[in-house]
C-alpha positions as semicolon CSV with decimal commas, in nm:
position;residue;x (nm);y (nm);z (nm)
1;X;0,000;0,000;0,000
2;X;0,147;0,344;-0,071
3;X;0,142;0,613;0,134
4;X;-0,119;0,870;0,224
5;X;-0,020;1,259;0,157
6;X;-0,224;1,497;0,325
7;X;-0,139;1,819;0,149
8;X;-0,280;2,180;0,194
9;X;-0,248;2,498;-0,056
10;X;-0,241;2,184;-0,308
11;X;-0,375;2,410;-0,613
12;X;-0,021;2,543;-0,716
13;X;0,305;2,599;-0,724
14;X;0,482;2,384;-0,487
15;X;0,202;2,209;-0,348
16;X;0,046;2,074;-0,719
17;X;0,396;1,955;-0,754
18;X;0,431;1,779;-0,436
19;X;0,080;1,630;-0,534
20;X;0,186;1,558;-0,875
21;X;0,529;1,396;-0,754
22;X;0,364;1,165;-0,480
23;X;0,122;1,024;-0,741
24;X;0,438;0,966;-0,960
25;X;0,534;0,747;-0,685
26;X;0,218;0,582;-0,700
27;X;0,102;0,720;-0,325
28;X;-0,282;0,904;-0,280
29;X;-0,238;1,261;-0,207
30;X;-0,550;1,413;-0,057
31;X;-0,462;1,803;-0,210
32;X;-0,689;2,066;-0,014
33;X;-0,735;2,410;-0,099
34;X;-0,971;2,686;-0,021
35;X;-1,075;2,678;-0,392
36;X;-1,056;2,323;-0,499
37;X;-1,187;2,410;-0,872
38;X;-0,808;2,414;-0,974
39;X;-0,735;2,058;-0,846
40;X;-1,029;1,903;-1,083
41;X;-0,783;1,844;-1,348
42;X;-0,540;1,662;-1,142
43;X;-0,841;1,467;-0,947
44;X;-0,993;1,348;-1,267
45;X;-0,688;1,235;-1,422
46;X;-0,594;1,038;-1,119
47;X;-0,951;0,981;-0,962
48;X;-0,787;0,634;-0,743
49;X;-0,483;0,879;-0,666
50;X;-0,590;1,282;-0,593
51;X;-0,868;1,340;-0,394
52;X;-0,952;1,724;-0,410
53;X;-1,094;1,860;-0,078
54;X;-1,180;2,195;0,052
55;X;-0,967;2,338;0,358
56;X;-0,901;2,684;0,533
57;X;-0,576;2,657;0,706
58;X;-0,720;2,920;0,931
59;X;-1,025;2,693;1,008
60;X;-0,954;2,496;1,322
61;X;-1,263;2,295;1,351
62;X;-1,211;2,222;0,960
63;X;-0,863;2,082;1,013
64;X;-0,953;1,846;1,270
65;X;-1,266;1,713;1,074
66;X;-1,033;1,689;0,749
67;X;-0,788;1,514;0,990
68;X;-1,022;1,283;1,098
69;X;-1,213;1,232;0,786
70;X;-0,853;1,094;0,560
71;X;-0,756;0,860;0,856
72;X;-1,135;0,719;0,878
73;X;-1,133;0,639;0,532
74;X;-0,744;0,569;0,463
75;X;-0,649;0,438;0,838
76;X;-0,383;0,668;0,813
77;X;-0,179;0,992;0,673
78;X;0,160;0,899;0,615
79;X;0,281;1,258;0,540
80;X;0,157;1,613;0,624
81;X;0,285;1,889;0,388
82;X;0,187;2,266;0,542
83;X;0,241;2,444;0,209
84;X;0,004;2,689;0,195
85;X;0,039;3,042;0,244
86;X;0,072;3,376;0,076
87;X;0,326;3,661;0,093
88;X;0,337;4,014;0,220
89;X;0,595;4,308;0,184
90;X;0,570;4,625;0,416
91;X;0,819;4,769;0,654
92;X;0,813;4,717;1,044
93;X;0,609;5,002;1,150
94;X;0,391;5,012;0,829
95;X;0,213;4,674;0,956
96;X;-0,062;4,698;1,089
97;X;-0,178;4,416;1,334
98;X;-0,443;4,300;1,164
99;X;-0,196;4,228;0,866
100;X;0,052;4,018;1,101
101;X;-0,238;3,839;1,277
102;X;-0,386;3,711;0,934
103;X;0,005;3,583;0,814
104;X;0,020;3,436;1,142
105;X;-0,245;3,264;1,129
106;X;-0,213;3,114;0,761
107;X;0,164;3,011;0,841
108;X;0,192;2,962;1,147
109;X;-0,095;2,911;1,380
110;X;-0,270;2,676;1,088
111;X;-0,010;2,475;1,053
112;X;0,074;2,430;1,355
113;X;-0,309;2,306;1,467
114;X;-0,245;2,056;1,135
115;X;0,078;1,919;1,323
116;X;-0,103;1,852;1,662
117;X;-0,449;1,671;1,461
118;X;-0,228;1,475;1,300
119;X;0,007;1,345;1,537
120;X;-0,171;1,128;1,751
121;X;-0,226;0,870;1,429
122;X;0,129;0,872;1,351
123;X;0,253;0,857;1,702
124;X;0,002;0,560;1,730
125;X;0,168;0,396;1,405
126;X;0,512;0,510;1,503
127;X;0,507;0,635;1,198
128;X;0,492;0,961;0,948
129;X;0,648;1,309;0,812
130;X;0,582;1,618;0,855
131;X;0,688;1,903;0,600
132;X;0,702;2,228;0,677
133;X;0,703;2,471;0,359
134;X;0,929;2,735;0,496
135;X;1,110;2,974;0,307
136;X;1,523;3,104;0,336
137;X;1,307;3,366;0,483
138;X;1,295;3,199;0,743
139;X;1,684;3,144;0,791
140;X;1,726;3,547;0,734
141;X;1,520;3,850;0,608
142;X;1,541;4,179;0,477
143;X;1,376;4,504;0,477
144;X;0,985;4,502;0,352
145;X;0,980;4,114;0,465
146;X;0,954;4,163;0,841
147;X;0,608;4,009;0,865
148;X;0,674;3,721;0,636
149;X;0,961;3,616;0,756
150;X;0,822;3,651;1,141
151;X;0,597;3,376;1,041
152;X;0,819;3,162;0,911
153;X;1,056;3,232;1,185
154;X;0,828;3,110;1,405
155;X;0,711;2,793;1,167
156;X;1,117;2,669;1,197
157;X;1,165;2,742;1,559
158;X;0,827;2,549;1,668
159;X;0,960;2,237;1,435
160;X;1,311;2,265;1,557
161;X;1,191;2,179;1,895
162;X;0,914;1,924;1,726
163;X;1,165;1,713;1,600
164;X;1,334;1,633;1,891
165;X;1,025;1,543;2,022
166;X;0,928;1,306;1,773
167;X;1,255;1,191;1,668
168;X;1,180;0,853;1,914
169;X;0,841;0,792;1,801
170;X;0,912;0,720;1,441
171;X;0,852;1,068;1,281
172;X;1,033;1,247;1,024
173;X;1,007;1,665;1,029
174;X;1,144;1,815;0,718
175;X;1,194;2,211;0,689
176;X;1,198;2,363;0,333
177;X;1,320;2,693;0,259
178;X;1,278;2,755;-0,086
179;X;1,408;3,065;-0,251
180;X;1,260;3,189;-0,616
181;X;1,049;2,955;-0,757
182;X;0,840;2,986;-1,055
183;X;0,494;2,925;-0,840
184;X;0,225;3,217;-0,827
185;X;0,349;3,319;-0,496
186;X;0,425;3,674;-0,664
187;X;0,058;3,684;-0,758
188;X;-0,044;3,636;-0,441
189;X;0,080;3,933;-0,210
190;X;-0,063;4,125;0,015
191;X;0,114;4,507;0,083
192;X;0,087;4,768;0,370
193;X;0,031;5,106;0,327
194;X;0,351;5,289;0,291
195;X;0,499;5,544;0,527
196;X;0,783;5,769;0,289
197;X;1,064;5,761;0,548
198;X;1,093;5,397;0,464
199;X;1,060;5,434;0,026
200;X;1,410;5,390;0,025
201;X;1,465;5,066;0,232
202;X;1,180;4,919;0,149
203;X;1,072;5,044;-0,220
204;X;1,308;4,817;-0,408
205;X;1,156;4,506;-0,250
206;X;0,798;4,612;-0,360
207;X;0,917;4,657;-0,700
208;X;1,088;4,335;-0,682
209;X;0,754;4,156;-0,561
210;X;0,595;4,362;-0,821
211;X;0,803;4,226;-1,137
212;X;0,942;3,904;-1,068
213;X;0,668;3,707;-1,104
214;X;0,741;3,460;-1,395
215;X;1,087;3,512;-1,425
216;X;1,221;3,294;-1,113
217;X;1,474;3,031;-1,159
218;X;1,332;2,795;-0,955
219;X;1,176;2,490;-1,104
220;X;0,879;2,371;-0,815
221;X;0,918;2,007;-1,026
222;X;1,278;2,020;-0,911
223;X;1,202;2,100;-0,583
224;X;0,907;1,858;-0,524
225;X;1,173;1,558;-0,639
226;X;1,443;1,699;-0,362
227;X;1,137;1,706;-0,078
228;X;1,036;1,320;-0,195
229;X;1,440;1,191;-0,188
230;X;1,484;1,417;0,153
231;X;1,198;1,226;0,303
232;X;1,319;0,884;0,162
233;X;1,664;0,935;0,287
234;X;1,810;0,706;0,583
235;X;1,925;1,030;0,752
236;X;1,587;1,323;0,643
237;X;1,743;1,678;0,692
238;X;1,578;1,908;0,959
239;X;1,681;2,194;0,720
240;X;1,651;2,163;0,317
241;X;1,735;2,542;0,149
242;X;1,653;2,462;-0,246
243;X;1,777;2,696;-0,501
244;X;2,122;2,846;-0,548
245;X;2,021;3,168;-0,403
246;X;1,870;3,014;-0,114
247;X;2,183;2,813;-0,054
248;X;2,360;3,141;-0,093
249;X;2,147;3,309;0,113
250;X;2,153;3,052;0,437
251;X;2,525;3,044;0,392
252;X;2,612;3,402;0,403
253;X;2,329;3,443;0,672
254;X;2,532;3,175;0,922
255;X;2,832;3,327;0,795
256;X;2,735;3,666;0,942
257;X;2,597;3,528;1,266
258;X;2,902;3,325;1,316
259;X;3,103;3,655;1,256
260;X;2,871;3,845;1,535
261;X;2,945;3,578;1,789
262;X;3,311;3,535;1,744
263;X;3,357;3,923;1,778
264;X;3,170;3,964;2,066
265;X;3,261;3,617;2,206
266;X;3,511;3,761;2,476
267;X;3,264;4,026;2,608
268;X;2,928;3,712;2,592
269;X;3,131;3,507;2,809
270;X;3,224;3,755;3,058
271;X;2,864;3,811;3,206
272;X;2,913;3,572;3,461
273;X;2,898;3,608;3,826
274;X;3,258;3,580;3,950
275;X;3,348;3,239;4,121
């Protein structure tokens, strides 16, 4: 029997081609999506394989009856992918909190009530994955990103301490931090209203979001056959940056913390009571 994919934002970009990839491999993805009119392609051509289901991340009662409703008729989900999610570019103070509260709750808080509805059947099967669709925002940021890349933040420090906390039971966590990919993430962005004393910080990343749509040189195919071999490995990465620039980006990022700490490493280490 193949395995059972539970997979949300399933309609594009990286999530169709996590579904798409699973049925390769001959598993049944059940591919969710507020709007599951752009999964009825992929559900008729594999009508034993996709099942296309309806799901607000943001929804708590509606994750745990989706939860409930794939293991009562599968006996199981074998692997939880939170992919979906939407971006947002505004500086720190041009934010408002109703604008962090709603990313928070699509990438953070949603997935997050998907992790614990889904654990108890794969800590009763000592068994299962969990993938986190994260972003290299969520290694580093930069100006106009600050809400984003809180939520993702937040996503990779919650799973860094899930791991270890699964690690015994059987349970794979896998976090992905994509960089530009060719999905419609561009076309889905959400922007605060600007304050001028931050046009020049901030501007060229709303331009950016504005025209790179299209052009990125990330291939979500590519990146749904690294996620599959990741999760098949003997030894599953916690951390999985895909793209050049994201591997660029995570580097330099350590780089520069590493730098921070070993500069100031004399003066951290001398806040200790004297013995």
């Amino acid at each position: 029997m193949g395995k059972v994919w539970l997979v949300t934002g399933a309609s594009s970009g990286f999530g169709r081609a996590i579904t798409e990839a699973a049925v390769a491999a001959g598993d049944v993805v059940v591919a969710t999506a507020r709007r599951v009119d752009a999964l009825a392609d992929l559900a008729a051509a594999h009508p034993d394989q996709v099942e296309a289901v309806p799901l607000d991340v943001t929804d708590t009662a509606g994750i745990e009856a989706t939860v409930l409703d794939v293991v009562d008729r599968h006996g199981k989900i074998d692997v939880l992918v939170n992919n979906a999610g939407r971006s947002h570019v505004g500086a720190a103070e041009e934010t408002t909190d109703a604008e962090l509260r709603s990313l928070f709750d699509l990438h953070f808080f949603g997935p997050a009530a998907l992790v614990r509805a889904v654990l108890p059947h794969m800590r009763a099967r000592r068994s299962g994955a969990i993938v986190q669709m994260s972003s290299m925002g969520g290694q580093m940021s930069f100006a106009g990103f600050s809400a984003y890349s809180a939520t993702k933040f937040a996503l990779e420090g919650f799973s860094e301490a899930l791991v270890d906390e699964v690690r015994l039971l059987g349970i794979k966590v896998l976090i992905v931090e994509p960089g530009a990919f060719r999905t419609s993430l561009m076309g889905n962005i959400s922007a605060s209203e600007e304050i001028a004393d931050y046009a020049e910080a901030v501007g060229p990343t709303r331009r950016m979001v504005q025209t790179a749509g299209g052009a990125e040189p990330g291939d979500p195919a590519k990146a749904a056959a690294a996620i599959l071999a990741a999760l098949d490995a003997e030894q599953t990465p916690l951390h999985l940056p895909l793209g050049t620039d994201a591997v660029d980006a995570v580097l330099a990022h350590l780089d520069s913390v590493r730098s921070d700490v070993t500069t100031w490493e004399k003066t951290a280490r001398d806040t200790a009571y004297p013995r």
